[in-house]
Z-matrix of the N, CA and C atoms (Angstrom, degrees):
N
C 1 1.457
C 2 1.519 1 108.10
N 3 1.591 2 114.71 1 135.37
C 4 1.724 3 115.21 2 -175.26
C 5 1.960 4 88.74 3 -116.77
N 6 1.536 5 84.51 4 114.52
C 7 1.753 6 98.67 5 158.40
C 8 1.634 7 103.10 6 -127.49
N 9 1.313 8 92.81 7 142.83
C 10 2.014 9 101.81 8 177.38
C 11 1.625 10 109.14 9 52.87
N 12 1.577 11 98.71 10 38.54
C 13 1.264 12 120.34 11 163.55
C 14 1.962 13 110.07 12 44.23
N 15 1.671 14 97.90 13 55.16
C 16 1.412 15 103.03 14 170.26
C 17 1.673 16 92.77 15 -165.88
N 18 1.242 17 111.18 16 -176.98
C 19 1.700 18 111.16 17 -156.30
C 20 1.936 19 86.37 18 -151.46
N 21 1.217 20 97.93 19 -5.39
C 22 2.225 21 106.48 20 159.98
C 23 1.768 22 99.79 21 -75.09
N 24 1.246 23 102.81 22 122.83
C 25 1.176 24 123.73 23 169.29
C 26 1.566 25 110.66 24 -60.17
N 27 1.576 26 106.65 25 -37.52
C 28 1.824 27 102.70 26 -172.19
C 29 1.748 28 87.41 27 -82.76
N 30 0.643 29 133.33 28 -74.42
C 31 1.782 30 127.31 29 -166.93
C 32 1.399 31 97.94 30 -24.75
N 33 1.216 32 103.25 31 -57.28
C 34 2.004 33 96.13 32 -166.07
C 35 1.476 34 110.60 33 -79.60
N 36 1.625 35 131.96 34 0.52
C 37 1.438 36 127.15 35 175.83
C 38 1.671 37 89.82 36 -103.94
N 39 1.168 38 122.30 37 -46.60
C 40 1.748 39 91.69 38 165.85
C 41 1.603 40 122.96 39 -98.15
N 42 1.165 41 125.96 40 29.03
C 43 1.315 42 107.94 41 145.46
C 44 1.963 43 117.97 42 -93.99
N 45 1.498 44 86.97 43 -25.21
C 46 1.692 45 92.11 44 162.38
C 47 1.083 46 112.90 45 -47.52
N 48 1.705 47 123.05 46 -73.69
C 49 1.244 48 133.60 47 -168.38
C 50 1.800 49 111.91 48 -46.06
N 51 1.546 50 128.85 49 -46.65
C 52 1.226 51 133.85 50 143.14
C 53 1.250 52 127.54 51 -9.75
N 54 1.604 53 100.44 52 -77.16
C 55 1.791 54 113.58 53 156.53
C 56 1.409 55 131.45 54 -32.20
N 57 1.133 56 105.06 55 -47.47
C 58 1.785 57 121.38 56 -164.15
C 59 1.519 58 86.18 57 -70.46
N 60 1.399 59 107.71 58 -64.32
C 61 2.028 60 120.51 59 -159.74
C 62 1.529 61 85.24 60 -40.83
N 63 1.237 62 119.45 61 -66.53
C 64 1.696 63 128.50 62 -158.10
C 65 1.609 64 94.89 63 -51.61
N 66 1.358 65 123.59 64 -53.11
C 67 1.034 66 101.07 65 -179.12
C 68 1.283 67 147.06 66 -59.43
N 69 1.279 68 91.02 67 -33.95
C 70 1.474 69 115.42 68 179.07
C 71 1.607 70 119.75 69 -75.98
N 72 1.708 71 119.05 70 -22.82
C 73 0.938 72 118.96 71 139.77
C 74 1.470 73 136.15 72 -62.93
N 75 0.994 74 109.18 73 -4.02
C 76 1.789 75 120.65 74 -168.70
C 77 1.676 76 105.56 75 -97.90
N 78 1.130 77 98.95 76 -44.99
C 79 1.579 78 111.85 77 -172.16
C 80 1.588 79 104.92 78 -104.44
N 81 1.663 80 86.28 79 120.54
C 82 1.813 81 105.15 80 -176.90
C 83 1.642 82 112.94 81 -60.82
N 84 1.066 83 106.18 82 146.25
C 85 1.746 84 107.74 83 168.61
C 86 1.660 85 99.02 84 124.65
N 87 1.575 86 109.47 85 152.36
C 88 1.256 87 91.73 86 154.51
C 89 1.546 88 140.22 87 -113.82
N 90 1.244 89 109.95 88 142.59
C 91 1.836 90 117.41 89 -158.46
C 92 0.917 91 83.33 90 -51.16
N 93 1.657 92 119.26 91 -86.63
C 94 1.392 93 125.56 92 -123.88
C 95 1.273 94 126.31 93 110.45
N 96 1.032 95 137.26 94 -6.44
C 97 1.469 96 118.01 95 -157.05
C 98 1.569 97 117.68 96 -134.20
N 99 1.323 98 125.59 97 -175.13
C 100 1.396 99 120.06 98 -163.58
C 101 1.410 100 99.90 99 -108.77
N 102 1.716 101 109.84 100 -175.94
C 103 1.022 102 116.32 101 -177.03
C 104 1.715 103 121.34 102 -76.38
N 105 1.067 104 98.88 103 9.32
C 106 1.824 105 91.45 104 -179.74
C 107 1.919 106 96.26 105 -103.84
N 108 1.175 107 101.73 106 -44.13
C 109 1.780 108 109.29 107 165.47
C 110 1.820 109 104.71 108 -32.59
N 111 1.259 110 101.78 109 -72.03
C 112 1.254 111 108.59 110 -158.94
C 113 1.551 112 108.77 111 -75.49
N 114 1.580 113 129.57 112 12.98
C 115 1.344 114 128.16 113 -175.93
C 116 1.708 115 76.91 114 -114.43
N 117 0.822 116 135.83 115 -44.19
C 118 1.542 117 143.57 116 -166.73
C 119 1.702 118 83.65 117 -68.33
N 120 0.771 119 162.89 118 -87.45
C 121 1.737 120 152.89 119 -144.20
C 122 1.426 121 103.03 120 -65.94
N 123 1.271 122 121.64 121 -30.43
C 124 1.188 123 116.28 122 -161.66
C 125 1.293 124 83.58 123 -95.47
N 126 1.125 125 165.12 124 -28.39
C 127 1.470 126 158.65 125 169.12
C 128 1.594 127 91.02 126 -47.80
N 129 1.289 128 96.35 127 -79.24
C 130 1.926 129 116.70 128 -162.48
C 131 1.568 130 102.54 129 -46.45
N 132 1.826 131 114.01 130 -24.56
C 133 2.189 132 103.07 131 -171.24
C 134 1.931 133 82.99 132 -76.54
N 135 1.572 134 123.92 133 -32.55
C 136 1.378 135 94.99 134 -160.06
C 137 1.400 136 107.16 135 -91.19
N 138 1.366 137 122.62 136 -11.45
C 139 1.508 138 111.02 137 165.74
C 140 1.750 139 126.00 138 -62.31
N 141 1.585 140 110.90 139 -56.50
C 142 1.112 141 114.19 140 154.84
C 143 1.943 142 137.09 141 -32.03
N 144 1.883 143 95.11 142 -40.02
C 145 1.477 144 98.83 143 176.77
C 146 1.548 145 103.80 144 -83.98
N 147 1.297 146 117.75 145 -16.90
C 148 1.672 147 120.73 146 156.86
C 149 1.535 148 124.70 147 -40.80
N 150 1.149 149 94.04 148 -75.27
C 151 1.572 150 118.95 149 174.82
C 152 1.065 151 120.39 150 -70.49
N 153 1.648 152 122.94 151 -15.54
C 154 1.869 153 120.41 152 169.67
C 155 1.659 154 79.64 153 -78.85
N 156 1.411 155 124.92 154 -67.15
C 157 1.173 156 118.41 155 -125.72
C 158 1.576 157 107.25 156 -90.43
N 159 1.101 158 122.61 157 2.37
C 160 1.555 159 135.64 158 126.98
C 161 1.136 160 136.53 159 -47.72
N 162 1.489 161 129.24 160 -22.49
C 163 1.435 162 144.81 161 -175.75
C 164 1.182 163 97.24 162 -97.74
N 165 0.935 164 145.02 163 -41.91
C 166 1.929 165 167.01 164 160.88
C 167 1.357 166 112.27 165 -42.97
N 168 1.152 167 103.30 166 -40.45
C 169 2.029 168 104.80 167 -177.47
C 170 1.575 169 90.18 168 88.77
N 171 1.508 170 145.16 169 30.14
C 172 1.515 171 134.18 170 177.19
C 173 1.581 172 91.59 171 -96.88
N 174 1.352 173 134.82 172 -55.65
C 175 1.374 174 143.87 173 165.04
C 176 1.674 175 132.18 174 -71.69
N 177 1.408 176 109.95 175 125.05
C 178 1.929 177 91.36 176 172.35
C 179 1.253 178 82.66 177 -88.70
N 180 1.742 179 95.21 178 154.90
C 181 2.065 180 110.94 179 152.05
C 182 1.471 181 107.31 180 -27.49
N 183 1.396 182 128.74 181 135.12
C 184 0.873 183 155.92 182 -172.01
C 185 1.488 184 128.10 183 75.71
N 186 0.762 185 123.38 184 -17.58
C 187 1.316 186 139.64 185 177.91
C 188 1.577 187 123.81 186 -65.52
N 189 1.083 188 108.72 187 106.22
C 190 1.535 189 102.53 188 -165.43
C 191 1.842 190 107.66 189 -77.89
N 192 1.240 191 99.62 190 155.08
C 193 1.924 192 110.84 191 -170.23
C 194 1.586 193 94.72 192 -72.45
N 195 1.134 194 80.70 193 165.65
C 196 1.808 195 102.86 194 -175.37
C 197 1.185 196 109.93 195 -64.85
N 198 1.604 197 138.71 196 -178.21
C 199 1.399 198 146.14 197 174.12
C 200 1.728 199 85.62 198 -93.46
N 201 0.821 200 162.67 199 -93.25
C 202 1.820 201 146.90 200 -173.22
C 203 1.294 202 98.61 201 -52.01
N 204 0.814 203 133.16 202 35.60
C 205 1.656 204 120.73 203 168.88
C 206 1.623 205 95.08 204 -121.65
N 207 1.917 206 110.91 205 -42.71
C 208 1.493 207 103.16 206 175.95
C 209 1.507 208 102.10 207 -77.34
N 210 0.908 209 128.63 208 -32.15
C 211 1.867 210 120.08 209 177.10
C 212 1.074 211 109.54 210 -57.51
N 213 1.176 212 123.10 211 -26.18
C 214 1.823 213 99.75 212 179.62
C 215 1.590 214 100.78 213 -105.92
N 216 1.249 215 117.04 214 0.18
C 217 1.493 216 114.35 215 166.33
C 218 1.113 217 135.14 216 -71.85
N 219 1.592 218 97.21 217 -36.25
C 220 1.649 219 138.04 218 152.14
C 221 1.467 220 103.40 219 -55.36
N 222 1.367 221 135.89 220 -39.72
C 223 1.361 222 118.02 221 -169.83
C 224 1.594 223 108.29 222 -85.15
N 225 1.146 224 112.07 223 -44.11
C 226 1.716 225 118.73 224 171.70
C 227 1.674 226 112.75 225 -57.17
N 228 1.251 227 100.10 226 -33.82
C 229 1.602 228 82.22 227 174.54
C 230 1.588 229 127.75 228 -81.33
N 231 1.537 230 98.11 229 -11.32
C 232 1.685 231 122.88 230 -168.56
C 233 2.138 232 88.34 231 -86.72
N 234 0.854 233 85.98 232 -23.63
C 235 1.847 234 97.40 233 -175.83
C 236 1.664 235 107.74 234 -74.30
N 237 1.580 236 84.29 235 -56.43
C 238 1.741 237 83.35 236 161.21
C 239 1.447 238 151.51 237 -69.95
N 240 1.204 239 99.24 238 -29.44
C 241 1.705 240 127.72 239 172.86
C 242 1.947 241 96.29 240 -83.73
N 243 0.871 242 135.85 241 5.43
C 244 1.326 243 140.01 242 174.50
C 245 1.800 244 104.81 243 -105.50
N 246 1.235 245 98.51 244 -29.38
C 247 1.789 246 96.54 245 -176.63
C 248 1.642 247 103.21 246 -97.61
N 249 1.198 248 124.55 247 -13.84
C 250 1.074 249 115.54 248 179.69
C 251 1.803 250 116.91 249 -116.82
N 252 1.076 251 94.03 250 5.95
C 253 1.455 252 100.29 251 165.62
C 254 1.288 253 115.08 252 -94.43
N 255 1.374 254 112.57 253 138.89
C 256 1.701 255 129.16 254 -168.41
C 257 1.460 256 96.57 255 -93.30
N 258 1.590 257 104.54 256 141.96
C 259 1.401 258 133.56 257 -176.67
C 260 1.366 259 95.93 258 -89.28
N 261 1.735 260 104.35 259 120.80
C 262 1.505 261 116.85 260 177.30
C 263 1.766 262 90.93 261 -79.16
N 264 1.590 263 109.51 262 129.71
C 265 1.503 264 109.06 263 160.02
C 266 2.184 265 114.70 264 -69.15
N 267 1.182 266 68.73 265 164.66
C 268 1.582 267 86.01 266 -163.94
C 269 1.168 268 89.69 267 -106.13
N 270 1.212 269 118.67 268 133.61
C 271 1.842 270 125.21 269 133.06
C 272 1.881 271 140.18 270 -32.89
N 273 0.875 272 109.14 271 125.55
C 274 1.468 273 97.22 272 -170.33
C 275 1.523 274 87.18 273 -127.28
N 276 1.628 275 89.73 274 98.84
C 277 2.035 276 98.92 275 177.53
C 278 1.526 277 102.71 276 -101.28
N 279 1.431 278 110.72 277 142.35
C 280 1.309 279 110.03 278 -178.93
C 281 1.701 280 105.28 279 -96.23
N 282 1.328 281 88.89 280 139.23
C 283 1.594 282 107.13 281 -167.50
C 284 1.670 283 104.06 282 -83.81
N 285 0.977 284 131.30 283 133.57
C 286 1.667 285 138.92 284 -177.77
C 287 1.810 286 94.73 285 -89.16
C-alpha cells in the first residue's frame, strides 16, 4: 500500500504522526490523546483525503493525497473522534 507517496511503513507512521500534530494544532479544543492516537488520525486524514479526493476526479487510483489534503483529512477525522468520544466526568472535591 503507497500513502504519502512511499510504500516504507516508517515514512508513512511519521509523516502521519506530523499530520495528526498539525492537526491537532489547527483544530481548537482539547483532544486528549497520545502519540500513537495522533499518528493514527494522521494516517486516517490522508486515507480519507484519498478516497474523498478520488470520488471528486482531484486524484487518479493510486495516487496518494496531498500534504493539505491529509491535514484537513486529519482535521475531519479529529472532528469526528471528538463527537464520539465520551466525556470522562470529573470530580468535584471540596477544597477545605
Amino acid at each position: 500500500m503507497e500513502l504519502f507517496g512511499s510504500s516504507n511503513w516508517v515514512v508513512i507512521i511519521l509523516i502521519g504522526f506530523v499530520v495528526g500534530l498539525l492537526a491537532r494544532f489547527l483544530k481548537p479544543g482539547d483532544d486528549g490523546m497520545g502519540i500513537i492516537m495522533t499518528t493514527l488520525v494522521g494516517i486516517a486524514g490522508a486515507l480519507l483525503a484519498g478516497w474523498a479526493g478520488q470520488k471528486m476526479g482531484w486524484y487518479s487510483p493510486g495516487q496518494p493525497a496531498g500534504f493539505v489534503g491529509a491535514l484537513l483529512g486529519a482535521i475531519v477525522v479529529l472532528i469526528v473522534v471528538a463527537l464520539f468520544r465520551r466525556k470522562r466526568p470529573t470530580r468535584d472535591v471540596a477544597r477545605r
